[in-house]
C-alpha positions in Angstrom: 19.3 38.8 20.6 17.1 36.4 22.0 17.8 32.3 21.0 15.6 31.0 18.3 12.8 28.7 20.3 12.1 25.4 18.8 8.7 24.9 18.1 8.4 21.6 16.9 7.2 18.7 19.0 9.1 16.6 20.8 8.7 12.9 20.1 10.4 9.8 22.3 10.0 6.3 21.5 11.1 4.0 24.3 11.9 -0.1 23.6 11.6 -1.7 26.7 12.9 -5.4 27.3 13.8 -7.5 24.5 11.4 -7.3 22.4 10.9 -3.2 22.5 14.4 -2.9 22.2 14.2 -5.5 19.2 11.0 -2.8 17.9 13.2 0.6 17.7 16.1 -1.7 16.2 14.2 -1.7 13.5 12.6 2.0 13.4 16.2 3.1 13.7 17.2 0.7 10.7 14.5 2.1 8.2 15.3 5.5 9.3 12.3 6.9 11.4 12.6 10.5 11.5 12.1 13.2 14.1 12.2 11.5 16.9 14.3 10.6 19.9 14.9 6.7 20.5 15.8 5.5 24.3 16.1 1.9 24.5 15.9 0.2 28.2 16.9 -3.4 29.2 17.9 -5.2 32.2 20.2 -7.2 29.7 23.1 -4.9 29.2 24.4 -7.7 26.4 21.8 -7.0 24.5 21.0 -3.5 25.1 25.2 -3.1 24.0 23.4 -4.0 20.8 21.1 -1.2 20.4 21.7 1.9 18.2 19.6 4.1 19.9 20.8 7.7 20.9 19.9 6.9 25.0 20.4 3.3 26.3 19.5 2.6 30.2 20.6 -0.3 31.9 18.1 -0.7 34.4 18.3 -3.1 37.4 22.2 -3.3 37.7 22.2 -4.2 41.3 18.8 -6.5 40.9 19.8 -8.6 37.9 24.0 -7.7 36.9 22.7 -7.3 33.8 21.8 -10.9 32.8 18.0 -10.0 32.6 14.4 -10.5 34.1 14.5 -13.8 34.0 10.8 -13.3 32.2 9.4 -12.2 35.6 7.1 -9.1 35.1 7.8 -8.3 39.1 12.1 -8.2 38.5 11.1 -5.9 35.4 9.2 -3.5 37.5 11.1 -3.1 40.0 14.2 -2.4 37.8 12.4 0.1 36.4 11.3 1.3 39.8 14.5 1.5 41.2 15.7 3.9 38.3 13.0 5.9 37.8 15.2 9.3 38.6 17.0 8.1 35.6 14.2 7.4 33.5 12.5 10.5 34.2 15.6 12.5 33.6 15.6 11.2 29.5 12.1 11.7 29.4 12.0 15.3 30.5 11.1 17.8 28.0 8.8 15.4 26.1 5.3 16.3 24.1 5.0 12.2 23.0 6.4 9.1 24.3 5.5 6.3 23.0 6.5 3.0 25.0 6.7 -0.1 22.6 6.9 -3.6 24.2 6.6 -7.1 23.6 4.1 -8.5 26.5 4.4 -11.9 28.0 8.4 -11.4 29.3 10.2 -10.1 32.5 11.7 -6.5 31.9 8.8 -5.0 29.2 5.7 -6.4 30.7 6.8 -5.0 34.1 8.5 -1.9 32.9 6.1 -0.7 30.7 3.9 0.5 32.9 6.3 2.4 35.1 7.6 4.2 32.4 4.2 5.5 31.1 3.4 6.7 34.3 6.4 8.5 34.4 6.2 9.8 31.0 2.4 11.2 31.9 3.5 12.6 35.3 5.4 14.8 32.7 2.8 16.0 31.0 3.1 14.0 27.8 1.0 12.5 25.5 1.7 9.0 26.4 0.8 6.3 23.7 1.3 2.4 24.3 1.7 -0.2 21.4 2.8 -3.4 22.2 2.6 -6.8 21.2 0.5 -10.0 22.4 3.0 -13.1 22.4 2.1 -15.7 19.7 0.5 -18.8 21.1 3.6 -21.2 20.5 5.0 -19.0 23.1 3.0 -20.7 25.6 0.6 -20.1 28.5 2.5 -18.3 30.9 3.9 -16.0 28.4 0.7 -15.4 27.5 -1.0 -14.9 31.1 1.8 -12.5 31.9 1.2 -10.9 28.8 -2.5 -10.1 29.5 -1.8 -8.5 33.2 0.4 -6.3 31.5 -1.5 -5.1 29.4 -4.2 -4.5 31.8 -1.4 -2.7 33.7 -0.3 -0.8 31.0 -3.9 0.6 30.4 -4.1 2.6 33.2 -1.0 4.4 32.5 -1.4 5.3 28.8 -3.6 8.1 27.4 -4.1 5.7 23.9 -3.4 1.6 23.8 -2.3 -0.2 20.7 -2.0 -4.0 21.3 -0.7 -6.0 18.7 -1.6 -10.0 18.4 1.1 -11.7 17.1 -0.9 -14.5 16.0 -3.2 -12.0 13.6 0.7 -11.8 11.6 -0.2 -15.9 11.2 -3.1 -14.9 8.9 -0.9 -12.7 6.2 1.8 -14.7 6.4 3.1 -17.7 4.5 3.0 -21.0 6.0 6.5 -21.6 5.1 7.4 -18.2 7.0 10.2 -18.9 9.9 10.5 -18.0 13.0 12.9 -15.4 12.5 10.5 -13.8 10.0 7.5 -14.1 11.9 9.3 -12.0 14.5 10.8 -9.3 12.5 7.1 -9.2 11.2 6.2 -8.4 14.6 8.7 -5.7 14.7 7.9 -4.3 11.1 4.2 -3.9 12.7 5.3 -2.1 15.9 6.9 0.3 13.5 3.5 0.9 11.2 2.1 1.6 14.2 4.3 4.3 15.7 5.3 5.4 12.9 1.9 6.0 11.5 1.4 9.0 14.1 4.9 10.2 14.1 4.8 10.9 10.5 1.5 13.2 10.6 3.4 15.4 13.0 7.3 15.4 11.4 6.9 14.7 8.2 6.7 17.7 5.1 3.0 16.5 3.6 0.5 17.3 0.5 -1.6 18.0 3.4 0.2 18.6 7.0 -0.6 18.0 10.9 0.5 19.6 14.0 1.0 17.7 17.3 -2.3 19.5 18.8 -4.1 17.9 15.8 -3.3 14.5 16.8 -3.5 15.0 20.8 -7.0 15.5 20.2 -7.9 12.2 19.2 -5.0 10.4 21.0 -5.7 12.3 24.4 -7.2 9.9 26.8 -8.6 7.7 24.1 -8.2 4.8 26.1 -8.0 1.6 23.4 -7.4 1.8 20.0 -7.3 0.0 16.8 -4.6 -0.2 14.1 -5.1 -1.0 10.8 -2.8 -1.4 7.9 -3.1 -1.4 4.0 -1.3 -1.0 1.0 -2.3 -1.4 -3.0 -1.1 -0.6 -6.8 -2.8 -0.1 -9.9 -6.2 1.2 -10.7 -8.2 2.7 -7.3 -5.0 1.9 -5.4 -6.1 4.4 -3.0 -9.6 3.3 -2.1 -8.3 -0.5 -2.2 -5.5 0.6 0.6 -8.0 1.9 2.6 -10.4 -0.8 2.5 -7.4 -3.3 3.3 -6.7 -1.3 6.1 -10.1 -1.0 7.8 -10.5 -4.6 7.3 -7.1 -5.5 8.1 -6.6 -9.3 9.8 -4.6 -7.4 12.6 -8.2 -5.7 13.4 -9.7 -8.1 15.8 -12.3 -6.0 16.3 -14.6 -3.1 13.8 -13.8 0.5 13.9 -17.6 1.2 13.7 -18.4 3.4 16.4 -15.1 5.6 16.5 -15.6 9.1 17.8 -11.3 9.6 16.8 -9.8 8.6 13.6 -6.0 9.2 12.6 -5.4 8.6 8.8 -2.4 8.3 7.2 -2.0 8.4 3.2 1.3 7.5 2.0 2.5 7.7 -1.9 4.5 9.1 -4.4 4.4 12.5 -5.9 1.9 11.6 -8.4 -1.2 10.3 -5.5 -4.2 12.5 -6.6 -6.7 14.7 -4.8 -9.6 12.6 -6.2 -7.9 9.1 -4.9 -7.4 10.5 -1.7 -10.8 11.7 -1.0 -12.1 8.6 -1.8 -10.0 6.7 0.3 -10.8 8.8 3.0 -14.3 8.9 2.6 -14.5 5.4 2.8 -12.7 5.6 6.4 -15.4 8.0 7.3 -18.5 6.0 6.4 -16.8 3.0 9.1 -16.3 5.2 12.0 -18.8 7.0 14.4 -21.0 9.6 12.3 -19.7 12.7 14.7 -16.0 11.2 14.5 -13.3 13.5 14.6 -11.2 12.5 12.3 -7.6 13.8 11.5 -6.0 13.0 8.3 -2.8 13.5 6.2 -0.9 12.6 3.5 2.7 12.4 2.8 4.4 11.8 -0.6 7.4 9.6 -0.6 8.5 9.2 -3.8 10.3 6.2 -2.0 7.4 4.1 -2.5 7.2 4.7 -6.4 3.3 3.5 -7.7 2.2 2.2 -3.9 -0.2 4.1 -2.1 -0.1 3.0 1.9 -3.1 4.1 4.4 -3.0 3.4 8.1 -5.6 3.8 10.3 -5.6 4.3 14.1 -8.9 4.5 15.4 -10.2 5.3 19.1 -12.6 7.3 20.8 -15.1 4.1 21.4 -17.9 4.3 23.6 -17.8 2.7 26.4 -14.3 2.3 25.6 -14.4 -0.8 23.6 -14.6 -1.1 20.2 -17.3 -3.6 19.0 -16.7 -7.1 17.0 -16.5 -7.5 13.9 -19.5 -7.8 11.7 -19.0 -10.0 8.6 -22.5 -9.3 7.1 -21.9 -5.8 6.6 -20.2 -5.2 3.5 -18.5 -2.6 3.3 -19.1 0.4 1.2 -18.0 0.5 -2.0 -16.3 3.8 -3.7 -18.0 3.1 -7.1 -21.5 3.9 -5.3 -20.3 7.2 -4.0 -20.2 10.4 -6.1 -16.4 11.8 -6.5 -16.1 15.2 -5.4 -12.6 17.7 -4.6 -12.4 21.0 -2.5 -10.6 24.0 -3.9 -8.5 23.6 -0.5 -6.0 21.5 -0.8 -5.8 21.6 3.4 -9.4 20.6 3.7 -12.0 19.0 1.3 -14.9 18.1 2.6 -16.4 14.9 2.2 -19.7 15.5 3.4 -21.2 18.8 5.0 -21.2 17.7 8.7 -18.1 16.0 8.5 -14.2 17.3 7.4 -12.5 14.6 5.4 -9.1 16.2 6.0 -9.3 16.7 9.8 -7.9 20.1 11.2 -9.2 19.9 14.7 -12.5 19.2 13.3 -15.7 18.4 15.4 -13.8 16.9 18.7 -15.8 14.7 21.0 -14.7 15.5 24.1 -14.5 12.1 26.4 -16.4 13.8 29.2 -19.2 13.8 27.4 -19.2 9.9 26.9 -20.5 7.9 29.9 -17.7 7.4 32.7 -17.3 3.5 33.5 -17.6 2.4 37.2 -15.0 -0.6 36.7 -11.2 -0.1 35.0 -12.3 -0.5 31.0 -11.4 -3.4 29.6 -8.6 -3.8 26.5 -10.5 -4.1 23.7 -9.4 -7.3 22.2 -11.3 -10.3 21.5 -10.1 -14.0 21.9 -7.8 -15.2 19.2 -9.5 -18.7 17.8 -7.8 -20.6 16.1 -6.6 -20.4 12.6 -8.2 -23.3 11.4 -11.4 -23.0 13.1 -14.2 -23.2 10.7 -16.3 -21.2 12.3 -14.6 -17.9 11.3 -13.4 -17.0 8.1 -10.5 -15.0 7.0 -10.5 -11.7 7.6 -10.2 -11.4 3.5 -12.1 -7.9 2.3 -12.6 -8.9 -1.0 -14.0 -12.3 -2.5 -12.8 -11.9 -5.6 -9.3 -12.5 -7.7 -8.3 -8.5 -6.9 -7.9 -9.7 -3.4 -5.1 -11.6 -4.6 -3.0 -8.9 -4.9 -4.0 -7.3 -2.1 -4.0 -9.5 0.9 -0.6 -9.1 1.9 0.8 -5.6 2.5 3.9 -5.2 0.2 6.1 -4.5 3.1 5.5 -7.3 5.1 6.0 -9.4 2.2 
């Protein structure tokens, strides 16, 4: 009798350098499920550290295990010099996802190699990765950018991260240690935000296909993050998220939408579809958008939406628009399928994704240059000529500016 096959997806996250390896610390520590973690370093000290089930000490002979020295070209060439090795962990693969902090030595110039080599495989290769904050300094931060230009070229979807958006929901009195870990807990959100629409048991399940089709060459992609209690907890989380102050740029326009509804056993049909109706009305009318929910009974009266969105045309999201308002959920009329799999929210449109309506990227116009990351310029925080990114002028926003697990 033939072996069982396994059918489910395979998922490997990757920490690279200090601060990646720092990132999947921290996934390992809450207990992200169902997927592989490989952490790589040219700092064997640190890397002796990690609690990951695969760690690579990369660039033996180049560095004897003391480091980059925060030059990008030592960390690529590392990673260059081991790439059998790193190939060999990767193998067997569906998703990789390659975390990062840019602006250092062995993670700015290892990323890249390792999404190459993760793609050459034939996997879904997503990058999310971190912008230094500006205390960091210039060169960190120049680095930083030609790694992430880098890094775009190798990835099928980019998620970059700007530590200084943390700046804006965090207390002034907040440390540098915490502003870190903050860091960290984001990089997290962010991969695990995906990974739990595949692995994760759901009120209303994903398979990997489902989220290939909007991840799949996506080029750049925006992350946002939300989270509310009490009364319309789920249309509040979702408005957070889509106007989150790590969004540095609108999700109007987005042709692929992954959403991610997290609560306990008691979140409701109705809240749901309202929450994700309101995602719907800020991307691209003809998005494809691919949604699930997942109780946790873990997270007792919260109700926490994450929103990856991609797909742009052109490849780059557009700015923000503070004159729009957003759409509120008391204008819209409430409405439940008899399917708990798929209720629609309007006729052209699934709100619960399946493969949907996908918008195939060969349709789209194909740039002549390399596109570019779709970030705008930080300003400053105190710079009166842009407001908080605050969704709500009111006292509710109170009590929902600050996500309650970065708090």
């Amino acid at each position: 009798m033939a072996a069982p096959q396994n059918y489910l997806a395979v998922i490997k996250v990757v920490g690279i350098g200090g601060g990646g390896v720092n990132a999947i610390n921290r996934m390992i520590e809450v207990g992200l499920k169902g997927v592989e973690f490989i952490a790589i370093n040219t700092d064997a000290q640190a890397l002796l550290m990690s609690d990951a089930d695969v760690k690579l000490d990369v660039g033996r002979e180049l560095t004897r295990g003391l480091g980059a020295g925060a030059n990008p070209d030592v960390g690529r060439k590392a990673a260059e010099d081991h790439r059998e090795e790193i190939e060999e962990v990767l193998k067997g693969a569906d998703m990789v996802f390659v975390t990062a902090g840019e602006g250092g030595g062995t993670g700015t110039g290892g990323a890249p190699v390792v999404a190459n080599i993760a793609r050459s495989l034939g996997a879904l290769t997503i990058g999310v990765v971190t912008r230094p904050f500006t205390f960091e300094g210039r060169r960190r931060a120049n680095q930083a950018e030609d790694g992430i230009a880098q890094l775009r070229d190798e990835v099928d979807t980019l998620i970059v991260i700007p530590n200084d958006r943390l700046l804006s929901i965090s207390d002034r009195q907040v440390s540098v240690l915490d502003a870190f870990k903050s860091a960290d807990q984001v990089l997290l959100s962010g991969v695990q935000g995906i990974t739990d629409l595949i692995t994760t048991p759901g009120l209303i399940n994903l398979d990997f296909a489902d989220v290939k089709s909007v991840m799949s060459e996506a080029g750049s992609a925006l992350m946002g993050i939300g989270s509310a209690r009490g009364d319309d907890r789920a249309v509040a989380a979702a408005e957070m998220a889509i106007s989150s102050p790590l969004l540095e740029a609108s999700i109007d326009g987005a042709r692929g939408v992954l959403l991610s509804i997290s609560g306990g056993s008691d979140l409701g049909l109705f809240e749901i579809n309202e929450a994700a109706q309101l995602v719907s009305e800020a991307a691209h009318p003809e998005a494809n958008i691919i949604f699930g929910a997942v109780i946790d009974d873990a997270l007792g009266d919260e109700v926490r939406v994450t929103v990856i969105a991609a797909g742009f045309d052109g490849g780059q999201p557009p700015a923000k628009n503070r004159d729009k308002g957003l759409a509120t959920y008391s204008s819209r009329e409430d409405s439940a399928g008899s399917s708990r799999s798929s209720a629609p929210i309007e006729p052209s449109r699934p709100a619960f994704g399946g493969l949907g309506s996908v918008t195939q990227r060969e349709e789209e116009p194909t740039p002549v240059d390399p596109v570019p990351i779709a970030e705008m310029p930080l300003p400053p925080i105190s710079s009166p000529q842009v407001p908080p990114a605050r969704p709500y002028q009111d006292s509710q926003a109170e009590e929902l500016d600050v996500p309650d697990f970065l708090k």
